[in-house]
C-alpha positions as CSV (number, residue, x, y, z in Angstrom):
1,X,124.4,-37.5,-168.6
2,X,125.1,-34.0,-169.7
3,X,128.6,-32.5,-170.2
4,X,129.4,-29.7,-167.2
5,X,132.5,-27.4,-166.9
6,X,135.6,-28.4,-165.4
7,X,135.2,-28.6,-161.4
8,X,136.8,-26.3,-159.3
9,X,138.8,-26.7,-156.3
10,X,137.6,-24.3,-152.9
11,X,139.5,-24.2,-149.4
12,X,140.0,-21.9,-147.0
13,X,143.0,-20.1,-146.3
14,X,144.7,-19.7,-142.6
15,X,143.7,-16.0,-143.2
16,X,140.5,-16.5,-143.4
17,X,140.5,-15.4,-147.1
18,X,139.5,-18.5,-149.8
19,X,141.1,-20.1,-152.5
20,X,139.5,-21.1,-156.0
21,X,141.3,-22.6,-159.1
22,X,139.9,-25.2,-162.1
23,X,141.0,-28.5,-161.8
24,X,143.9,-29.1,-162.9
25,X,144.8,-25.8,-162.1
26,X,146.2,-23.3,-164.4
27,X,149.4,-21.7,-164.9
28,X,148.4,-18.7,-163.3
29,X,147.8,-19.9,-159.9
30,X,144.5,-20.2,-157.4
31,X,142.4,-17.2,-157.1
32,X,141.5,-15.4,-154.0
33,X,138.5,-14.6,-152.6
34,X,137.3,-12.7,-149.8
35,X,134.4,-15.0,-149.4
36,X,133.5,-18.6,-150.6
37,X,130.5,-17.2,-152.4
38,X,132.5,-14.7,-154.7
39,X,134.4,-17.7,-155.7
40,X,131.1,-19.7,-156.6
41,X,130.4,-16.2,-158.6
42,X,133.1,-16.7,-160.5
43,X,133.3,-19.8,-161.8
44,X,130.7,-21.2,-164.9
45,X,127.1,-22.7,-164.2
46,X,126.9,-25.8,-162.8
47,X,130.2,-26.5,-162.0
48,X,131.3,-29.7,-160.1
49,X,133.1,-28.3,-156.6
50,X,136.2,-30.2,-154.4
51,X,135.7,-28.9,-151.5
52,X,136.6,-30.2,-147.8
53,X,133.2,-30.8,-146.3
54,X,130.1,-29.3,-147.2
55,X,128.9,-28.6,-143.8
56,X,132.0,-26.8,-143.7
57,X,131.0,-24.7,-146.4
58,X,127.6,-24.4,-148.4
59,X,125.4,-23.5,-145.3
60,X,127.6,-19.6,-145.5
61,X,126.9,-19.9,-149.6
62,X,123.0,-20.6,-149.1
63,X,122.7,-17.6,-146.3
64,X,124.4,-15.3,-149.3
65,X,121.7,-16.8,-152.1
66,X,123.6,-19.1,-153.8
67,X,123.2,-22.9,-154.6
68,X,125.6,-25.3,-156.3
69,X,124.4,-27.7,-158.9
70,X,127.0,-30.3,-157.8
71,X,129.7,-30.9,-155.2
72,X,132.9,-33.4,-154.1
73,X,132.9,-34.2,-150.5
74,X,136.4,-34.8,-149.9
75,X,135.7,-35.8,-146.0
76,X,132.8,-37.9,-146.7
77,X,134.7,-39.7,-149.8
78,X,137.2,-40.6,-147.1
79,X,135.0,-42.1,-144.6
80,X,133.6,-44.2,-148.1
81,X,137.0,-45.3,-149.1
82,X,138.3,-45.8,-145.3
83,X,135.2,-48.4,-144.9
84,X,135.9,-50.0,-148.1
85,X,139.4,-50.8,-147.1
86,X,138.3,-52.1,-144.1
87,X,140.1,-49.1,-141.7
88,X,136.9,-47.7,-140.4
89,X,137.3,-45.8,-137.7
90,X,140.7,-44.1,-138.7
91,X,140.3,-40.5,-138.6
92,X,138.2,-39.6,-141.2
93,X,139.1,-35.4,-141.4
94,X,140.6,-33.7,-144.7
95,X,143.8,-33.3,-142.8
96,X,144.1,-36.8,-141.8
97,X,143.6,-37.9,-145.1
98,X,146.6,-35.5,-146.2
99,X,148.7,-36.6,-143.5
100,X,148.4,-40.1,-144.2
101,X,149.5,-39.7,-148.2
102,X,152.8,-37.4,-146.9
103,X,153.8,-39.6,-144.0
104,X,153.1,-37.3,-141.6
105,X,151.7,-38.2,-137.8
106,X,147.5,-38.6,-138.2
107,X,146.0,-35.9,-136.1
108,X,142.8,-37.1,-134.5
109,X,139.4,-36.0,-136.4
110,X,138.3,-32.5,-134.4
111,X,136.3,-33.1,-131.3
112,X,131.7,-33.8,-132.3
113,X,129.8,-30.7,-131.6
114,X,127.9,-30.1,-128.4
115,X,124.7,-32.0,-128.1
116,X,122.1,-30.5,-130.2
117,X,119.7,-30.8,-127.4
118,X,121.4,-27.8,-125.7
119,X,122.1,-25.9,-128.9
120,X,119.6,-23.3,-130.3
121,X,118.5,-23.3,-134.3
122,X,121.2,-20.2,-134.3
123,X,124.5,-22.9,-134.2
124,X,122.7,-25.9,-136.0
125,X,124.9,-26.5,-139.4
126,X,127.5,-24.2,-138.1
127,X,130.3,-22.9,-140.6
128,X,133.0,-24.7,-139.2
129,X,131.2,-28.5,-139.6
130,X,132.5,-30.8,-136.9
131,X,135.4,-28.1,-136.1
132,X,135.6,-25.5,-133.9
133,X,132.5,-23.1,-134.9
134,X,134.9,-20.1,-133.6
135,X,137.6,-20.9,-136.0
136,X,136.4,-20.9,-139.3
137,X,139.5,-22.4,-140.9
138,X,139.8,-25.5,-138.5
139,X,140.7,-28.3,-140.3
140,X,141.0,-26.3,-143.7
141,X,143.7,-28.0,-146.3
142,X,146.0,-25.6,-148.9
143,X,144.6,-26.2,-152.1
144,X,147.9,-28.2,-153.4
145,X,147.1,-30.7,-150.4
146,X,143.4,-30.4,-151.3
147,X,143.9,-31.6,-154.6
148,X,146.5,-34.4,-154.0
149,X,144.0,-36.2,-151.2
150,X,141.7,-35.4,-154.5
151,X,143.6,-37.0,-157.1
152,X,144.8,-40.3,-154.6
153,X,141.1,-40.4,-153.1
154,X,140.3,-41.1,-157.5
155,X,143.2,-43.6,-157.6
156,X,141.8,-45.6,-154.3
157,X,138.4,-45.8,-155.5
158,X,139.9,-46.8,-159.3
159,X,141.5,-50.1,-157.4
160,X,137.9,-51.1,-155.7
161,X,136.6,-54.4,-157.4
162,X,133.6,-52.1,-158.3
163,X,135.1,-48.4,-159.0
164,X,132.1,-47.5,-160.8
165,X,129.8,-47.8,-158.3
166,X,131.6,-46.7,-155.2
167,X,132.2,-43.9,-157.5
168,X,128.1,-43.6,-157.9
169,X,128.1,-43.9,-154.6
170,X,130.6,-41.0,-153.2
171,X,128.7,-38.9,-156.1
172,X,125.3,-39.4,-154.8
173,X,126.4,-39.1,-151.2
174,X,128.2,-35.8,-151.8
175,X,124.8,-34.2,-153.4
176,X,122.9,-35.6,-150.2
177,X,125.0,-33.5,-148.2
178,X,123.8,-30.8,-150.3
179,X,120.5,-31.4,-150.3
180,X,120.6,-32.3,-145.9
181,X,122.0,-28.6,-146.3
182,X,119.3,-27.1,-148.4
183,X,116.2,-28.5,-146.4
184,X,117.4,-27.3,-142.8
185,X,117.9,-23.8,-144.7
186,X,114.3,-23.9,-145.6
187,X,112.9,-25.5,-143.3
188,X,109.6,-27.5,-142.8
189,X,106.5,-25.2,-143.0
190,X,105.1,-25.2,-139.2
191,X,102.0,-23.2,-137.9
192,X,103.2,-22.3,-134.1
193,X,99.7,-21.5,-133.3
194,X,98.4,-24.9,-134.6
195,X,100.9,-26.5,-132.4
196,X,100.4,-24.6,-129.4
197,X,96.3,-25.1,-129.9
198,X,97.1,-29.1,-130.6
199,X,99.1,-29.0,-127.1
200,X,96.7,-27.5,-125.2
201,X,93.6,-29.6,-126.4
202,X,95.9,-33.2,-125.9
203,X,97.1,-31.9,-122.3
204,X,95.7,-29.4,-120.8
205,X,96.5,-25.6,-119.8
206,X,99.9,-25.5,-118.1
207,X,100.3,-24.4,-114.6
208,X,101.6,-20.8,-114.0
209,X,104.2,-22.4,-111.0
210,X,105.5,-25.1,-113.8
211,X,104.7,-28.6,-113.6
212,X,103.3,-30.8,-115.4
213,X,100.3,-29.8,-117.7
214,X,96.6,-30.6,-116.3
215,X,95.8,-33.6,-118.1
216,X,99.0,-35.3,-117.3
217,X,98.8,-34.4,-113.5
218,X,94.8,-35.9,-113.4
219,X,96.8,-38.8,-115.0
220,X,99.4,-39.2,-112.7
221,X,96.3,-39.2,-110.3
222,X,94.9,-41.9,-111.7
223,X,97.7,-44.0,-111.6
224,X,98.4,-43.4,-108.1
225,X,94.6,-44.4,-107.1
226,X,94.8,-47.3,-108.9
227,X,98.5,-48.6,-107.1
228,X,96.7,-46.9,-103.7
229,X,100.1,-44.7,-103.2
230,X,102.1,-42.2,-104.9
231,X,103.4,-43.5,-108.0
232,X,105.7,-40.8,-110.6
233,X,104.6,-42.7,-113.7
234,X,107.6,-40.5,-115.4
235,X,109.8,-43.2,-113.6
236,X,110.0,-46.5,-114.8
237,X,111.5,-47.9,-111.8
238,X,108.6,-46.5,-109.9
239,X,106.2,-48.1,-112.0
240,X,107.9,-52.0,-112.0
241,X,107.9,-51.3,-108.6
242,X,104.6,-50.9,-107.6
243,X,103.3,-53.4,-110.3
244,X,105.6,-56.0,-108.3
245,X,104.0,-54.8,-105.0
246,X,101.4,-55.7,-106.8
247,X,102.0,-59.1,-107.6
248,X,102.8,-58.6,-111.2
249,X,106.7,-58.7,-112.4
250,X,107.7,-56.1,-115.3
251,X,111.1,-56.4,-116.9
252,X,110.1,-52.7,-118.2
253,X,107.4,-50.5,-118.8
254,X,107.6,-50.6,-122.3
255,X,103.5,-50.4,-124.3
256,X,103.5,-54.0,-125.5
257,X,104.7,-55.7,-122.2
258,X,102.1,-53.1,-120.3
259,X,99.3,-54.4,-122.9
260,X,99.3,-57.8,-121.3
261,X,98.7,-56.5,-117.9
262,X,95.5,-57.1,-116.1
263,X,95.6,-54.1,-113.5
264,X,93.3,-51.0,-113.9
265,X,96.7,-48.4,-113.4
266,X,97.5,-49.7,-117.3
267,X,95.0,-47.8,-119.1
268,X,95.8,-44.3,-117.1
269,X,99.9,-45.6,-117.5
270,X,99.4,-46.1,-121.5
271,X,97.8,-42.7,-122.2
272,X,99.9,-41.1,-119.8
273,X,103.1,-42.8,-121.8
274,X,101.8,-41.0,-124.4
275,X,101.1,-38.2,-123.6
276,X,104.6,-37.4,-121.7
277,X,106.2,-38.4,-124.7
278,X,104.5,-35.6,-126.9
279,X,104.8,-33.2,-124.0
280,X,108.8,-33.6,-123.7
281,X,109.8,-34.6,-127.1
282,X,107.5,-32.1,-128.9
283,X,105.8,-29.9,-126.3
284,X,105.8,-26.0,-126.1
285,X,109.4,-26.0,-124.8
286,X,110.3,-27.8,-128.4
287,X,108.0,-24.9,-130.2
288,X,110.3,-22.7,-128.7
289,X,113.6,-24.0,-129.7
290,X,113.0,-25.5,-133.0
291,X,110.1,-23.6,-134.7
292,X,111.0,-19.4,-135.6
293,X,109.9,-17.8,-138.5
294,X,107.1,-20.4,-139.6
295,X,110.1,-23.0,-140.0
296,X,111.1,-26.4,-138.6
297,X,114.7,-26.4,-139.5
298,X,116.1,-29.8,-138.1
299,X,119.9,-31.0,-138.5
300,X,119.6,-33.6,-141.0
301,X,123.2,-35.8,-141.4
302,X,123.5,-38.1,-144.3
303,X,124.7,-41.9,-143.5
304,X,124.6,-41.1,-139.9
305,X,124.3,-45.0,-139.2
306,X,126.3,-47.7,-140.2
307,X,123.7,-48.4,-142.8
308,X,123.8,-45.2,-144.4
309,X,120.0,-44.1,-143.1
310,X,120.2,-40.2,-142.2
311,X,119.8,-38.9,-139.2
312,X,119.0,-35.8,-137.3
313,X,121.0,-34.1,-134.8
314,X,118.1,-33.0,-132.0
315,X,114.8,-31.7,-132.6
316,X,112.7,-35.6,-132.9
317,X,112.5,-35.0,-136.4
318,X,112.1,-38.2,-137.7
319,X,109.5,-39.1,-135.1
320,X,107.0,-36.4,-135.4
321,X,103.8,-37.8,-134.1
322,X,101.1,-38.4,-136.2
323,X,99.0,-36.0,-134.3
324,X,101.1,-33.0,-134.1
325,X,101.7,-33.6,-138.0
326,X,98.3,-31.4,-137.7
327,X,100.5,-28.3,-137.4
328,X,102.9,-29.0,-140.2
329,X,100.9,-26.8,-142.9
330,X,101.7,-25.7,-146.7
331,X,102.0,-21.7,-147.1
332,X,99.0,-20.4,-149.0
333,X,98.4,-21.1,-152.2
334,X,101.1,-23.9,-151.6
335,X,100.6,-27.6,-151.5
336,X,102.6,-30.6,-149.4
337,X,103.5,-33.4,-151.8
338,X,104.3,-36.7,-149.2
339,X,105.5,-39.5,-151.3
340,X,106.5,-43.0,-149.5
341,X,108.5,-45.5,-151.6
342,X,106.4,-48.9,-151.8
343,X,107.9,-51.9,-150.1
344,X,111.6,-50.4,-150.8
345,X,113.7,-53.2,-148.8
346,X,112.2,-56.1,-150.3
347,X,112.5,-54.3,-154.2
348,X,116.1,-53.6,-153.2
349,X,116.9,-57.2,-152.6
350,X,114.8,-58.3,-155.4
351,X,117.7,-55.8,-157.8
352,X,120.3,-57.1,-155.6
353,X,119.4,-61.0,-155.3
354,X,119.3,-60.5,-159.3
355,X,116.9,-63.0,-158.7
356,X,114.7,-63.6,-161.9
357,X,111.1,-64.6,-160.3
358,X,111.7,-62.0,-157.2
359,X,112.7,-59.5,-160.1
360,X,109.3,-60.3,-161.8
361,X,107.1,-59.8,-158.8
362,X,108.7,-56.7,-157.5
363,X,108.5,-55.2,-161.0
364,X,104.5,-55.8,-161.6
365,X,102.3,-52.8,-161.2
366,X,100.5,-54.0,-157.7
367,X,101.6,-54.3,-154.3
368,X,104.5,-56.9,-153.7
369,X,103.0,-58.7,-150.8
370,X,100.2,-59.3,-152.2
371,X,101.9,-60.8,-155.0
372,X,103.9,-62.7,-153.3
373,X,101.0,-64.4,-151.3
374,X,99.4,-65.3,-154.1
375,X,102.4,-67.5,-155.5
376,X,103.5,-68.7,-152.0
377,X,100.9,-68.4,-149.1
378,X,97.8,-68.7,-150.6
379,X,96.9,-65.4,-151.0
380,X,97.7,-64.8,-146.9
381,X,99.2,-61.0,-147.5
382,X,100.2,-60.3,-144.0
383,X,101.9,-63.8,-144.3
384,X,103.8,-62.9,-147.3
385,X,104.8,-59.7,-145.7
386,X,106.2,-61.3,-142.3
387,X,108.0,-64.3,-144.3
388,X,109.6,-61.4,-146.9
389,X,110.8,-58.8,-143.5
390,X,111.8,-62.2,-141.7
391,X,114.3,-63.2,-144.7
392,X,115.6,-59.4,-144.7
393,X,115.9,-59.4,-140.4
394,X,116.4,-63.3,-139.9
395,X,113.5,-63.6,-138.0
396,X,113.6,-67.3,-136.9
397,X,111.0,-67.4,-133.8
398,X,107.6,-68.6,-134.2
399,X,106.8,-69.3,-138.0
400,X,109.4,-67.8,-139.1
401,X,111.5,-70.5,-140.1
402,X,108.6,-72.2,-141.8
403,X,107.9,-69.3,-143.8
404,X,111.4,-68.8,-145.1
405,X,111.6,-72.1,-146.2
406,X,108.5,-71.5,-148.4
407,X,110.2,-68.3,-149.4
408,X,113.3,-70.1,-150.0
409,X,112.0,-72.9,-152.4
410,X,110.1,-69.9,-154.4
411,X,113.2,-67.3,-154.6
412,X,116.1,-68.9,-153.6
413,X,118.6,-66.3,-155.0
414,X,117.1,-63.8,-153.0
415,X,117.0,-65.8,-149.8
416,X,120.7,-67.6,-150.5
417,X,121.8,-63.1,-151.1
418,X,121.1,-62.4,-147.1
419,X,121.8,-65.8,-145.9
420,X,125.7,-65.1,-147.6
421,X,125.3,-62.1,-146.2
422,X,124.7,-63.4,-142.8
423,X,127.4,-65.7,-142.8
424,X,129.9,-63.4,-144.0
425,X,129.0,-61.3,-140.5
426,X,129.2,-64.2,-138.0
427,X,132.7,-65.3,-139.7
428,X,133.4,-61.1,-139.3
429,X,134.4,-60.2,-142.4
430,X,133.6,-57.2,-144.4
431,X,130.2,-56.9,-146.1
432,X,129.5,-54.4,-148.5
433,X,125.8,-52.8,-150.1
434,X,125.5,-53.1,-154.0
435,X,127.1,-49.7,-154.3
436,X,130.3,-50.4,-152.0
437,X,129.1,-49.1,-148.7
438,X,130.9,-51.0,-145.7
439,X,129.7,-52.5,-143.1
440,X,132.9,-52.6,-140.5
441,X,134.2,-55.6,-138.1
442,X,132.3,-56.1,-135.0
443,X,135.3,-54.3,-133.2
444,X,134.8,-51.0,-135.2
445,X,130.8,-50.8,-134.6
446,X,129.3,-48.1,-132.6
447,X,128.2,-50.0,-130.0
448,X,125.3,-48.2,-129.2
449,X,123.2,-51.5,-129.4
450,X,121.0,-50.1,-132.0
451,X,123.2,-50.2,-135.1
452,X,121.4,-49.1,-138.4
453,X,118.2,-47.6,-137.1
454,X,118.3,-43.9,-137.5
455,X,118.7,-41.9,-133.8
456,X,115.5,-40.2,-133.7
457,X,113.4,-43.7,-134.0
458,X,111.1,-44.6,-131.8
459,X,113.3,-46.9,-129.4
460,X,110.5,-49.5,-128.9
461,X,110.3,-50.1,-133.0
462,X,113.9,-50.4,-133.4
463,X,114.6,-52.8,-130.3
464,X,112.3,-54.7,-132.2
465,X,113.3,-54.9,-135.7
466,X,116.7,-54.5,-135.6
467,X,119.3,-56.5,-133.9
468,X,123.1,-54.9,-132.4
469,X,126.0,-55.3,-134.8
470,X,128.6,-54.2,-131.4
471,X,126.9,-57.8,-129.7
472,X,129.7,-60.3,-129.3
473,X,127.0,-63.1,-130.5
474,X,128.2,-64.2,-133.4
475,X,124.7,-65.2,-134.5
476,X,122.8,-61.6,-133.7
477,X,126.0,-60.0,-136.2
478,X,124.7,-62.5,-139.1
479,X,121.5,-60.9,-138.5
480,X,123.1,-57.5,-139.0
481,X,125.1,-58.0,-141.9
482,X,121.7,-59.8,-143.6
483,X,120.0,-56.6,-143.3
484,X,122.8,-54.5,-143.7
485,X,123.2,-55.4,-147.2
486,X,119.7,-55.2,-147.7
487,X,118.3,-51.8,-146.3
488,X,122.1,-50.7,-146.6
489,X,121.6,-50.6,-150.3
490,X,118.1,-49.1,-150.2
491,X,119.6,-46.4,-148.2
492,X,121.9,-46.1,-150.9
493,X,118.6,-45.9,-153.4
494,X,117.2,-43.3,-151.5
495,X,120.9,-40.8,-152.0
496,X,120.2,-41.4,-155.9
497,X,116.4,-40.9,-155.7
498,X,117.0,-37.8,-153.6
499,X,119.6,-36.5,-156.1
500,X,117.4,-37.3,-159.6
501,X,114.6,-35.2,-157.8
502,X,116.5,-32.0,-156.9
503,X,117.7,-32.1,-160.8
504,X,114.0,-32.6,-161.7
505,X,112.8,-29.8,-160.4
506,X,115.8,-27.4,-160.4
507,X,113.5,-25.6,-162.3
508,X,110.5,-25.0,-160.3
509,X,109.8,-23.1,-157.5
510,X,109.2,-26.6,-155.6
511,X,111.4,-27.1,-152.1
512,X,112.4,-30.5,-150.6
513,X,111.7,-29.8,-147.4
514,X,112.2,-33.6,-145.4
515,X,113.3,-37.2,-146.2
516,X,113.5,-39.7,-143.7
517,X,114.3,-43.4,-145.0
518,X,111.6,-43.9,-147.5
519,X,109.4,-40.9,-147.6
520,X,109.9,-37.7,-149.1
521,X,108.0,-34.1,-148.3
522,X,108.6,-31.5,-151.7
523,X,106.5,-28.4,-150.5
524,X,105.8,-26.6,-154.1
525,X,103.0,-24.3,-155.1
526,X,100.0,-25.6,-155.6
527,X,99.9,-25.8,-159.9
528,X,103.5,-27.5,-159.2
529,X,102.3,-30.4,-157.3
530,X,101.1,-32.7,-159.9
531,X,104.7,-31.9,-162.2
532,X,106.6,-32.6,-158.6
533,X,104.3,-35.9,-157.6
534,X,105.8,-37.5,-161.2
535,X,108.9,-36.1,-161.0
536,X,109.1,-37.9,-157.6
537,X,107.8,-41.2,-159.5
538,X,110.5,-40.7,-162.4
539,X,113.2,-40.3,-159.6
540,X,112.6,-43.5,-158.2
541,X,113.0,-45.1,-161.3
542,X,115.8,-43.3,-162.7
543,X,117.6,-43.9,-159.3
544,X,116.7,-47.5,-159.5
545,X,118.1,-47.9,-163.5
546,X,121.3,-46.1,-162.4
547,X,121.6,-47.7,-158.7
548,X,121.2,-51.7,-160.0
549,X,121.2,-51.5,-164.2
550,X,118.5,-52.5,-166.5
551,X,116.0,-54.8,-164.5
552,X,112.4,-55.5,-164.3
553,X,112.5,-53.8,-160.3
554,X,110.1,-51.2,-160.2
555,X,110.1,-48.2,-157.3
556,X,106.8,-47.1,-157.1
557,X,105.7,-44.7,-154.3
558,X,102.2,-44.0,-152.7
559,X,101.8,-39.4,-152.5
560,X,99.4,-37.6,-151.6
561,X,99.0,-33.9,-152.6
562,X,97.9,-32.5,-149.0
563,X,97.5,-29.1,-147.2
564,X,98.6,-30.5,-144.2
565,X,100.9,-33.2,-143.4
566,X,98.5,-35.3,-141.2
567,X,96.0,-35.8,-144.0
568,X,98.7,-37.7,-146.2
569,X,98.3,-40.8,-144.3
């Protein structure tokens, strides 16, 4: 690693004016600045920045030009450290943090932001972070207290049984906050008019009195004839309803129960499903909000699940349809490079497991299923591939346990990694990725029944891969904590990979525009997009050597140099 200039301390004064110094600070006193982008003026290239939160600050410096190289996230560090001493849920805020190290009473962290669903793009990322967007010093520290939470925030991560790597970890999460910053201030290429075409060819014209489109109205019909009454298809009560008048009992309406329905309302109900989904979630009221200037500019939040996957704060960003993907087009002259990492999980656990013959398939130049079959089920790839996600998700239904056993007698490190793992949860103690991340007590989970899987997910998928950390089943925490230490630490992959990229092509003209768990979108200009497609490849690597240390673990990804999103896959 190179050598860069001391870091620098920023806060914001009750006056609304900010204060700047080196760390440790000279003789002379903090600076003062009118704005936090003089101060970044002021000090040398690439210096390292203590700030409180970068919400809280780098969105104003990116509307005034300016980028920093490299920043610390003293808010973020202390949601880290607070997991890691197994206090997670204790307020989390700057101030907090301060009053905790002085004795004082712990204020409560400042209220979450409206729901993005009724903001506009005008108050995403707003100044003020989680604080009050009209008081732009909310939750601001003096720069004394700001650098003593700095220096005992150092001292708490030097007493971890791993300070290096929670150290690694609090870096590379700091620059993802960066980075989550930089793509909603550039935004996603989108073609409106692409979108609005896609729209009207998928559901028809819209009615000048409002309602539904055509297509889903002629749909709605459908369904109705086929029941012989009026059914709203939009509600699922509606529909188990009349499939119960019908004879045939639904717990829900979701596609794969609907799928084993004899009834001739299904195939209408399916398409319909669909459709709606696309209409709502991503329809021309959606172009409205979230598409201006030729830009998708989504919310993205760093570790915004237990796990440490991002998410997105409104907008469906990390469900985009395949089809409407049609209007997500490069600028001219400009190419999309979509990269997906290559069987990330099981890689991860392979560097994790440190297990030596899991180590030596996932580091061969071919797919890792397909290697795995070969050794263990006879060259069956979609064997390999259910008995490899069943160790990470302890899937023990159907074949499952017959599989793991064959996968346990080939790579037992690996498999004895999440089954330690699991028991560790169901006996409710704290379980921790390879870089330190935390995975709290039952008691302190969210409780949102869908721990780990990124909010904007399609609900069906995650109800079906991952199970609830807040259950009170001792068994269905095991499962957590067995893929929380797994995708955990891939997530924690990813914040590296993300970070050795933006250094990679600080020099081009190249923008990363999206990331969402194992796929990346850079949108460069077109003579770029080979440089960016192996800078992505060196990335993955580079994270992989600093993430887990010299192994034979390989991170290869599949990209594809496209015009438009859609054609990548």
């Amino acid at each position: 690693m190179s050598d860069h200039p001391t870091p620098w301390a920023l806060t914001e004064a009750p006056d609304g004016r900010w204060h700047a110094t080196p760390v440790p600070p000279p003789p002379t006193g903090p600076l003062t600045f009118a704005t936090p982008a003089e101060a970044i003026r002021t000090a040398p290239p690439a210096t390292r920045w203590i700030w409180r939160s970068t919400p809280a600050v780098y969105p104003r410096l990116l509307a005034a030009g300016l980028r920093v190289d490299r920043c610390y996230d003293i808010e973020d560090a202390e949601h880290l450290l607070l997991g890691h001493e197994g206090r997670s849920g204790e307020p989390r805020s700057a101030a907090a943090a301060w009053a905790r190290l002085t004795g004082a009473p712990v204020p409560p962290d400042p209220p979450q932001r409206a729901a993005a669903t009724a903001r506009t793009q005008d108050s995403l990322f707003d100044a003020a972070g989680l604080a009050d967007p009209h008081h732009h010093g909310a939750g601001a520290l003096p720069l004394d207290a700001l650098l003593a939470v700095h220096a005992d925030q150092a001292r708490r991560h030097a007493a971890t049984a791993h300070p290096d790597r929670l150290r690694l970890l609090t870096a590379a999460e700091s620059a993802a906050f960066l980075i989550a910053a930089e793509m909603h201030h550039t935004g996603l290429p989108w073609r409106a008019d692409v979108h609005r075409a896609l729209l009207t060819e998928l559901l028809g014209e819209r009615y000048a009195g409002g309602g539904e489109p055509r297509r889903l109205a002629q749909l709605a019909d459908e369904v109705s004839a086929a029941f012989g009454r009026r059914v709203r298809p939009d509600l699922p009560a509606d529909v188990v309803k009349a499939f119960a008048e019908a004879g045939i009992k639904l717990r829900s309406t979701r596609r794969w129960e609907l799928q084993e329905v004899d009834h001739p309302a299904v195939a209408p109900l399916l398409l319909y499903k669909k459709l709606y989904r696309i209409y709502t979630a991503h329809g021309w009221s959606w172009l409205t909000d979230w598409v201006h200037d030729g830009r998708f500019r989504p919310e993205f939040v760093p570790a915004g699940t237990l796990t440490g996957r991002w998410v997105t704060h409104g907008g469906g960003a990390l469900q985009i349809p395949k089809v409407i993907r049609r209007a997500v087009v490069a600028d001219p002259g400009w190419r999309l490079v979509v990269a997906d990492a290559d069987q990330m999980e099981p890689r991860v656990l392979a560097a994790i497991s440190r297990d030596p013959a899991f180590m030596e398939v996932a580091g061969r130049p071919e797919d890792l299923y397909t290697a795995v079959s070969r050794q263990t089920f006879s060259g069956d790839r979609e064997k390999a591939k259910i008995a490899v996600l069943g160790a990470v998700y302890g899937q023990t239904s159907g074949d499952g346990l017959k599989n793991l056993a064959a996968l346990r007698r080939r790579f037992p490190r690996a498999v004895a990694y999440v089954d330690d793992a699991a028991r560790a949860g169901e006996e409710g103690r704290l379980v921790r990725t390879w870089l330190g991340r935390t995975c709290p007590p039952p008691a302190d989970a969210d409780g949102d029944g869908e721990a780990g899987i990124p909010q904007d997910r399609d609900d069906e998928a995650a109800t079906a891969w991952t199970p609830s950390y807040a259950s009170t089943d001792t068994r269905a925490r095991g499962r957590f904590t067995r893929n929380f230490v797994v995708q955990g630490s891939a997530a924690d992959w990813a914040l590296l990979m993300l970070a050795a990229l933006r250094q990679a092509t600080a020099g081009m003209r190249a923008e990363l525009v999206f990331f969402q768990h194992d796929e990346v979108i850079v949108h460069c200009p077109a003579e770029e997009a080979e440089a960016v497609a192996e800078a992505i490849r060196a990335a993955g690597d580079r994270a992989g050597r600093i993430a887990f240390g010299d192994t034979p673990v390989r991170f290869p990804f599949t990209t594809a140099i496209v015009e438009c999103y859609a054609d990548a896959k």
